[in-house]
C-alpha positions as a Markdown table, in Angstrom:
| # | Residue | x | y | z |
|---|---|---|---|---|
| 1 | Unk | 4.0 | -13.8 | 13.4 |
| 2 | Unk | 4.5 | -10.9 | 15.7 |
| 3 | Unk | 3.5 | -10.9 | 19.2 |
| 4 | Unk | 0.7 | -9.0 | 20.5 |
| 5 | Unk | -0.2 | -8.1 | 24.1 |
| 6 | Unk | -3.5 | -7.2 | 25.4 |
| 7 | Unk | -2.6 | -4.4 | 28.0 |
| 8 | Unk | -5.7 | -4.7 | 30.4 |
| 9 | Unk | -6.1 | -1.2 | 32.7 |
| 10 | Unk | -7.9 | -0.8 | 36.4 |
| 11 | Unk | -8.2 | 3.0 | 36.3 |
| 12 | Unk | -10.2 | 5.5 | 38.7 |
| 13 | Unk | -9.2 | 9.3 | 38.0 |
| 14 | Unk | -6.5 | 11.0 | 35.6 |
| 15 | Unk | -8.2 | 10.3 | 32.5 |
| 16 | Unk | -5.2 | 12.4 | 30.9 |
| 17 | Unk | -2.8 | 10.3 | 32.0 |
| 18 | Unk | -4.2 | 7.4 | 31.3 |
| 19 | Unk | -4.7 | 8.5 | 27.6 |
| 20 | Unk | -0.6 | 9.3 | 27.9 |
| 21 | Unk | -0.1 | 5.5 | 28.6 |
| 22 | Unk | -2.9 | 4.4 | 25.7 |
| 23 | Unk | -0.7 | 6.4 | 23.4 |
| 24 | Unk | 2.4 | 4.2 | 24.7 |
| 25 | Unk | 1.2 | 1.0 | 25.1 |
| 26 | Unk | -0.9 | 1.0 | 21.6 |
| 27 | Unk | 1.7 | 2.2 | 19.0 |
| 28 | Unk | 3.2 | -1.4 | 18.3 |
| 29 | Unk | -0.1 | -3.5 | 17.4 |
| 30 | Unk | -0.9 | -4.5 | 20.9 |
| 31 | Unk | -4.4 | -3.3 | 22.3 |
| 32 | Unk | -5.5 | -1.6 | 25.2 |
| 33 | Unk | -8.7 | -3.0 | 27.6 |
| 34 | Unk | -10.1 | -0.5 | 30.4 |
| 35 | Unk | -12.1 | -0.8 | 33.0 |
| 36 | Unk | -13.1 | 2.7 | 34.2 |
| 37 | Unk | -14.5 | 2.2 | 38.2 |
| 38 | Unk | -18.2 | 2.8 | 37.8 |
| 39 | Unk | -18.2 | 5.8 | 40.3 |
| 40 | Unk | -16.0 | 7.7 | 38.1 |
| 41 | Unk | -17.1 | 9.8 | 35.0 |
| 42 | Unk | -16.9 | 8.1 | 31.8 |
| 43 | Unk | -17.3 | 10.8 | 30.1 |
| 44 | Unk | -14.2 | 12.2 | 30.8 |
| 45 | Unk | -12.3 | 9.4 | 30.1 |
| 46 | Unk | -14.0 | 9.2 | 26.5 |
| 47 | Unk | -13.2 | 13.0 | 25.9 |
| 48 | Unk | -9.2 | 12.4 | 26.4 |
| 49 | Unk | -9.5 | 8.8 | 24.7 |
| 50 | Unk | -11.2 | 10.5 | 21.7 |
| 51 | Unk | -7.7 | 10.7 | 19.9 |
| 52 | Unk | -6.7 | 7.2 | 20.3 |
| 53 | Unk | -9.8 | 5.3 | 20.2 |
| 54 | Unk | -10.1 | 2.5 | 17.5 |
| 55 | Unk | -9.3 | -0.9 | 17.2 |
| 56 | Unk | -6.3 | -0.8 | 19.5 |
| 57 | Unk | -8.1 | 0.8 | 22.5 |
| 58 | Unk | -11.8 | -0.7 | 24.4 |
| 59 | Unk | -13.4 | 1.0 | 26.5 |
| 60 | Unk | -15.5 | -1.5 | 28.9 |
| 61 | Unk | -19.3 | -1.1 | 29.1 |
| 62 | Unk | -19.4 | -3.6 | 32.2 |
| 63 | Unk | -18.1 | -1.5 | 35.0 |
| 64 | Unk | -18.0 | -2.3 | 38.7 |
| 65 | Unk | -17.6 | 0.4 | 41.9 |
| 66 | Unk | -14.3 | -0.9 | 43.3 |
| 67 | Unk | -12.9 | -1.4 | 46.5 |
| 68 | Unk | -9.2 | -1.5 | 47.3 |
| 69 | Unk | -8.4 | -5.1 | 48.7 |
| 70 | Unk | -12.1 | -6.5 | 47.4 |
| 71 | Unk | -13.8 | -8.6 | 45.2 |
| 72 | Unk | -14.8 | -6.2 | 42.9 |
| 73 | Unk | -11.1 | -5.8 | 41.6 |
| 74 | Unk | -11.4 | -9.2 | 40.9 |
| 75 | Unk | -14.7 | -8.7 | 39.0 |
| 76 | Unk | -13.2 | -5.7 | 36.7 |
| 77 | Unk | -10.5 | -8.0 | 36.1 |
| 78 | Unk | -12.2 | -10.9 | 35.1 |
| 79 | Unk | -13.8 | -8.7 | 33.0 |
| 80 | Unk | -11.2 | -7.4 | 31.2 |
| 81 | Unk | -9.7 | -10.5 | 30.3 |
| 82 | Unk | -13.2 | -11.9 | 28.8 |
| 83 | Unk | -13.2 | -9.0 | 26.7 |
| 84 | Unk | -9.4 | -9.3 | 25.6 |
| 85 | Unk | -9.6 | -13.4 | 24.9 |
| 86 | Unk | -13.5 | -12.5 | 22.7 |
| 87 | Unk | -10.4 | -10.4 | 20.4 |
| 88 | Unk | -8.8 | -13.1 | 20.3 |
| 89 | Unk | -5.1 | -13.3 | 18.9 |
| 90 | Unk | -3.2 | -12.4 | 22.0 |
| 91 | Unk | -0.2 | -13.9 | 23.2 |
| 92 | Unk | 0.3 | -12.0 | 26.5 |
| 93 | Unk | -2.0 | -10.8 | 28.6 |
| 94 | Unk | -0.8 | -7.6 | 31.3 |
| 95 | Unk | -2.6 | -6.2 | 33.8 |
| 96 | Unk | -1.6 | -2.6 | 35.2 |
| 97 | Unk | -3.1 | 0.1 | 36.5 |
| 98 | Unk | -3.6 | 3.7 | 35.3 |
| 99 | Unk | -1.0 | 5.1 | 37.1 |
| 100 | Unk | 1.5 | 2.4 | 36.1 |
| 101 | Unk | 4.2 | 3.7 | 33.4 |
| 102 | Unk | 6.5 | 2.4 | 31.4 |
| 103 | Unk | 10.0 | 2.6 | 31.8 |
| 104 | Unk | 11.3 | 1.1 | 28.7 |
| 105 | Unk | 10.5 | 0.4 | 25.0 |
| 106 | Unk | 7.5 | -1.8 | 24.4 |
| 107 | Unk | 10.2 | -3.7 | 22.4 |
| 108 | Unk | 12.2 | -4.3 | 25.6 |
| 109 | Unk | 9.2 | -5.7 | 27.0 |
| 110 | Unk | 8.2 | -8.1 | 24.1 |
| 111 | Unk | 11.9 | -9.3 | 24.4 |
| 112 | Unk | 11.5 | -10.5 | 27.8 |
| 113 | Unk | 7.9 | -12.4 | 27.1 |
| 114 | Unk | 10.0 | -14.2 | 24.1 |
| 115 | Unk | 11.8 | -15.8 | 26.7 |
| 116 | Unk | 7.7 | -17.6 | 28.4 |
| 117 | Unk | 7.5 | -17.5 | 31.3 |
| 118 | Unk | 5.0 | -16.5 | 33.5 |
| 119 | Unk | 5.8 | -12.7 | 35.0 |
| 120 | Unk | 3.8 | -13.1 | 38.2 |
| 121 | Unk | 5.0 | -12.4 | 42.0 |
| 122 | Unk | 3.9 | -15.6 | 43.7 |
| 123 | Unk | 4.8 | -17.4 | 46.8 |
| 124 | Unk | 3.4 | -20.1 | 48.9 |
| 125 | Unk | 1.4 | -18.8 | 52.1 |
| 126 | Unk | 2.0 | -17.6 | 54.6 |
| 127 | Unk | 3.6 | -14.8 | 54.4 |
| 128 | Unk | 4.7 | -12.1 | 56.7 |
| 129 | Unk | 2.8 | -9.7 | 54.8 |
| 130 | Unk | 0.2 | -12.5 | 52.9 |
| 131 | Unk | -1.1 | -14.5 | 56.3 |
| 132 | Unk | -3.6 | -17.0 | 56.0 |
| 133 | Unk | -5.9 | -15.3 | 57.8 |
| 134 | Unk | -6.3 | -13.9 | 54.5 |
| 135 | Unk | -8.1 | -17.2 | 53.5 |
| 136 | Unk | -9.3 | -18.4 | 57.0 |
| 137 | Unk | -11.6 | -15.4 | 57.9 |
| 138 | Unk | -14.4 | -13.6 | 56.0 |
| 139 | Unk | -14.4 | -9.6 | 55.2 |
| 140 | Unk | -16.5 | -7.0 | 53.6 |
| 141 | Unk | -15.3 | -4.8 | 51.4 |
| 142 | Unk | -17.7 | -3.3 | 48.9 |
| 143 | Unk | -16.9 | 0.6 | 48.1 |
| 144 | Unk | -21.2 | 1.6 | 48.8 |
| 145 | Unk | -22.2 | 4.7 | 51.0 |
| 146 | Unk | -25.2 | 2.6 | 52.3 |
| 147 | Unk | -22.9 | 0.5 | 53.5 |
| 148 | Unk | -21.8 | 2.1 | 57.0 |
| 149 | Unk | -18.9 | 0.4 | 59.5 |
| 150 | Unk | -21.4 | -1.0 | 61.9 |
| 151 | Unk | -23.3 | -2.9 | 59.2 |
| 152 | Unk | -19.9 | -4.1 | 57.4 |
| 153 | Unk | -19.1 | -5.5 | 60.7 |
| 154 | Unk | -22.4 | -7.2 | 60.9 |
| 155 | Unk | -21.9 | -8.6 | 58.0 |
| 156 | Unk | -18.3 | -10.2 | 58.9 |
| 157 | Unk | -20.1 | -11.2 | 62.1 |
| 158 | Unk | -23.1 | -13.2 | 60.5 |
| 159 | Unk | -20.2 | -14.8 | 57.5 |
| 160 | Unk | -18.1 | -15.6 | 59.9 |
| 161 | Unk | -20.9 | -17.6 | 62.3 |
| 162 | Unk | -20.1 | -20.8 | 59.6 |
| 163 | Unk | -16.7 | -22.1 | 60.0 |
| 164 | Unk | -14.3 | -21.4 | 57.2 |
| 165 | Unk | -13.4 | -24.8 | 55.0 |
| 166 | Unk | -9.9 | -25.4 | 54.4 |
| 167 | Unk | -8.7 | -24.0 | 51.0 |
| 168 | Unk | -6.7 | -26.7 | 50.6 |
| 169 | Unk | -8.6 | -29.5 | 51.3 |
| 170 | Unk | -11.5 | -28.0 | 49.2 |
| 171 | Unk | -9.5 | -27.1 | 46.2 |
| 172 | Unk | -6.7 | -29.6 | 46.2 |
| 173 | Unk | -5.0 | -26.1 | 45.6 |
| 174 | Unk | -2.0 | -24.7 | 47.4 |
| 175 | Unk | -2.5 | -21.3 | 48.3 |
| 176 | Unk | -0.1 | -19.1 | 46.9 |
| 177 | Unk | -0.1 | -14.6 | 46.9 |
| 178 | Unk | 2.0 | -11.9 | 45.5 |
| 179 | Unk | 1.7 | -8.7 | 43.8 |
| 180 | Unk | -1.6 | -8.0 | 41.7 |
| 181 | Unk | -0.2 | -6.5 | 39.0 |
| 182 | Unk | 0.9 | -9.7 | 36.4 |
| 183 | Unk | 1.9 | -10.6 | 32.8 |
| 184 | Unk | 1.0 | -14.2 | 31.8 |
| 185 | Unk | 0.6 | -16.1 | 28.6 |
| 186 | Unk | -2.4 | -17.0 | 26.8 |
| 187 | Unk | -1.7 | -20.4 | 28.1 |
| 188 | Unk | -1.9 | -19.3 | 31.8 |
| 189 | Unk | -5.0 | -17.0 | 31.2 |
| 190 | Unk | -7.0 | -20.0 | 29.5 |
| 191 | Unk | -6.0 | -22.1 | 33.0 |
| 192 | Unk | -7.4 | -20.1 | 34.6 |
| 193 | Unk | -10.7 | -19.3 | 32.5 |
| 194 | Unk | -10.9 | -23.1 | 32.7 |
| 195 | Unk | -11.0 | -23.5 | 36.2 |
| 196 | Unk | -13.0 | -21.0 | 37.3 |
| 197 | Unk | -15.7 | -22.1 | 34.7 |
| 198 | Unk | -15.4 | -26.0 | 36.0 |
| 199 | Unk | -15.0 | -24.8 | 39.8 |
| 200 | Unk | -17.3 | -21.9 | 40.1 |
| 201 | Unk | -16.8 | -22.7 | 44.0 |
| 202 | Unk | -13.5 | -21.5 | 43.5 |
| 203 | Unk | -15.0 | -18.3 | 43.3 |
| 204 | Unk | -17.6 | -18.7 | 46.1 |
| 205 | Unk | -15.0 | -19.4 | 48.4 |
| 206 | Unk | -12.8 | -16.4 | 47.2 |
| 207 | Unk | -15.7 | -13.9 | 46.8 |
| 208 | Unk | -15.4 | -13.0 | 51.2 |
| 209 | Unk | -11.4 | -13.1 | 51.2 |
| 210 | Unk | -9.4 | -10.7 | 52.2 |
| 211 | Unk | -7.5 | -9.0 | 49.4 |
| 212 | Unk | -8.0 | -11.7 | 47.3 |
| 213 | Unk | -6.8 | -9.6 | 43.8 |
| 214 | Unk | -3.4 | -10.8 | 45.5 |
| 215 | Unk | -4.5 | -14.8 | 46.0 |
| 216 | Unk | -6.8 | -15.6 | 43.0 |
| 217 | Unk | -4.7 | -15.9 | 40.2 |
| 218 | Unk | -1.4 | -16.7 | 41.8 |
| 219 | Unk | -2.9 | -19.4 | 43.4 |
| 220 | Unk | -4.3 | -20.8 | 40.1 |
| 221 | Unk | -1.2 | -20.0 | 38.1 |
| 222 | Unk | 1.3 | -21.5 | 41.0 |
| 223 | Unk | -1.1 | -24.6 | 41.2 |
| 224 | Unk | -0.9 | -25.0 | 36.9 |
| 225 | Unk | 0.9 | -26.5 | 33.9 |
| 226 | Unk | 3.2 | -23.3 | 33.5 |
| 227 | Unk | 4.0 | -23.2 | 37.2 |
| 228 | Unk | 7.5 | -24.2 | 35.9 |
| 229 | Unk | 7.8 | -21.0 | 33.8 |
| 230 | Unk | 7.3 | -18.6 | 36.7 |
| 231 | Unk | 8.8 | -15.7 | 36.9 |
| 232 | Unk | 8.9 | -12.5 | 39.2 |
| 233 | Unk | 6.4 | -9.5 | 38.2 |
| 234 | Unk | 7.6 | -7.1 | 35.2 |
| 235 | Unk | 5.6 | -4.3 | 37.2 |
| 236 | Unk | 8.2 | -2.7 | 39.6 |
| 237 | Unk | 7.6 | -0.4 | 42.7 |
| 238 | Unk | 8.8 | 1.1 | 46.2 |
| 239 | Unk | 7.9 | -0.5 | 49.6 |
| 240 | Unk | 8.6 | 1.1 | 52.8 |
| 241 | Unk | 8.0 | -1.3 | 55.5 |
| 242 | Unk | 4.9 | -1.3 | 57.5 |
| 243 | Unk | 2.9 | 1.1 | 54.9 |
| 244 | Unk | -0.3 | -0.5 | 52.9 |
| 245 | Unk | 0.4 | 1.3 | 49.5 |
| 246 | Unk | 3.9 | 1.6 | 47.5 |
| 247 | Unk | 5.7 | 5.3 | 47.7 |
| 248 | Unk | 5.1 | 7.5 | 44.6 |
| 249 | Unk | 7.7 | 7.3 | 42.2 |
| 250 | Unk | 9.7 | 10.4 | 41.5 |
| 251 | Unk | 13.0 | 10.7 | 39.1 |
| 252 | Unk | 15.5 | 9.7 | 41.8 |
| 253 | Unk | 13.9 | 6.5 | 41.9 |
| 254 | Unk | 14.5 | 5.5 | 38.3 |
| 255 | Unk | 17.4 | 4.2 | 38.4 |
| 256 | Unk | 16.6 | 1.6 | 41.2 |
| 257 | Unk | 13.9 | 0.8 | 39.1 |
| 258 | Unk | 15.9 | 0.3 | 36.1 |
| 259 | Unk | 18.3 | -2.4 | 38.2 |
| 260 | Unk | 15.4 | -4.6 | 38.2 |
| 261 | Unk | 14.1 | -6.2 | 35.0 |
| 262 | Unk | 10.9 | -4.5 | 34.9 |
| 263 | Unk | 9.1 | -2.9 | 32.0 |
| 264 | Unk | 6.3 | -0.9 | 33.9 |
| 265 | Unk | 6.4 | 1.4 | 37.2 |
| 266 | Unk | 4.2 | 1.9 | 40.1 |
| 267 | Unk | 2.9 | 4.6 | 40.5 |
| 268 | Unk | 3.8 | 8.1 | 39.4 |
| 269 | Unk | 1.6 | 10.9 | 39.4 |
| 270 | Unk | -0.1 | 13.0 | 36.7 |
| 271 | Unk | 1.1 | 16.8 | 37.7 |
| 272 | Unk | 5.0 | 15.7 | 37.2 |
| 273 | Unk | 3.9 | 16.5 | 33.9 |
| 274 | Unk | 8.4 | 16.9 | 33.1 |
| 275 | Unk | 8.8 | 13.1 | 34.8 |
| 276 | Unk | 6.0 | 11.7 | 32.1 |
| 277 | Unk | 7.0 | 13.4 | 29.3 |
| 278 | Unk | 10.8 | 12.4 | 29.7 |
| 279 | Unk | 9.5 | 8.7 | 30.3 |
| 280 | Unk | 6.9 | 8.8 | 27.5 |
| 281 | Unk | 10.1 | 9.8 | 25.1 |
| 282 | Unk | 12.1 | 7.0 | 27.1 |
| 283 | Unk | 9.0 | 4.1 | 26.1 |
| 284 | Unk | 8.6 | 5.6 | 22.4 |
| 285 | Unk | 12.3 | 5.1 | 21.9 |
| 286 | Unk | 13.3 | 8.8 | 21.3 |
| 287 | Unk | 14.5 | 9.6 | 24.4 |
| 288 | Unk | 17.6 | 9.5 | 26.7 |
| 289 | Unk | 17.5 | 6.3 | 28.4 |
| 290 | Unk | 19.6 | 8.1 | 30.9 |
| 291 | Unk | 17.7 | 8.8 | 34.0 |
| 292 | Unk | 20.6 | 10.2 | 36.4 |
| 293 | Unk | 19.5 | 12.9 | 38.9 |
């Protein structure tokens, strides 16, 4: 049997673009899940989507307002995968974002998941950039206009008035981070359904973190059966030190990207409309795979 993947999309804005990546992702049997952040327009999304909508693409009625770094990502993803697993069928499950792209053939991708592992960036904390702070010491971050800076501070104020317990001793778990962005088996993704339905402190304790889109699953999949089978992240991207968000991608930076054994990158804008088109050839398999400046 052929695999299928259930791609599973956090998107805010560029409804065209993310319609140019449904067209990609869905043309080999797999199925696209979005989540479209509940202060955006649907509508606009469902006017570009109107092409490709079917069986292949599912648009989420639950939507949450989400803030960068907050629970609510977690939320929207949780969401997504309940949606994908009541499919059923899937043997992958990948989360991106809408202005992830993909760099190579679908078929490149399903190549490298024959191999199963688990493709998620994950290592144990602390971390330069992944202290456990992270874990140690509530935040607030909710994306609400009621919610003003002198009452989120309040807030952190009154949670953090009750000492912190240990992760570790709590959860028996050791607490592991990396990058959001993952592709893991159906094995990994029904670990982690498990867990969280047996240990719904699990998400209590996580709910207050800070940034904990990059702590909740890696800790679960790091602490599993398949920890074994890890891998690094098929999602690729470009840090510069000491900034909070990766550098948009432009055409010079293929090539780097294409040194690394990713399948999707991170992030590329929607006006370089030529950069998109050339990739969206490039994914379909009717391009030149040649990306030289």
């Amino acid at each position: 049997m052929a695999m299928k993947i259930a791609f599973l999309a956090l998107v805010h804005k560029d409804p065209a673009q993310v319609a140019r990546l449904v067209r990609v992702l869905g043309r080999e049997g797999d199925e696209v899940f979005i989540h479209v952040d509940r202060l955006s327009d649907i509508a606009d999304f469902e006017r570009h989507l109107a092409s490709t909508r079917g069986s292949s693409v599912h648009l989420l009625a639950e939507r949450y307002s989400i803030a960068w770094g907050g629970w609510s990502m977690i939320r929207a993803t949780n969401a997504l995968i309940e949606a994908a697993v009541r499919r059923c069928g899937f043997d992958y499950f990948y989360l991106l974002s809408g202005q992830c792209f993909p760099i190579r053939p679908v078929s490149w991708l399903k190549s490298m998941l024959a191999e199963g592992k688990e493709y998620i960036k994950c290592l144990p904390m602390p971390q330069p950039s992944k202290p456990m702070s992270r874990l140690e010491r509530r935040v607030v971050k909710v994306k609400t206009p009621e919610l003003r800076d002198r009452g989120r501070r309040l807030a952190e104020m009154l949670l953090n008035l009750v000492p912190v317990r240990n992760f570790q001793a709590t959860f028996g778990l050791a607490p592991h981070a990396g990058s959001q962005w993952w592709c893991l088996s159906s094995e990994a993704i029904e670990h982690v359904r498990a867990y969280r339905q047996a240990r719904p402190a699990y998400d209590r304790f996580m709910k207050w973190t800070d940034t904990p889109d990059e702590m909740y699953y890696q800790t679960l999949v790091a602490n599993g059966p398949r920890r074994e089978r890890i891998a690094t992240s098929l999602t690729g991207a470009i840090w510069i030190e000491g900034k909070h968000h990766p550098e948009v991608l432009t055409r010079r930076d293929l090539p780097v990207l294409l040194n690394r054994p990713v399948f999707l990158g991170r992030k590329f804008l929607s006006d370089d409309v030529a950069l998109l088109d050339e990739l969206e050839k490039i994914a379909l398999g009717v391009g030149d795979a040649s990306v030289a400046p």
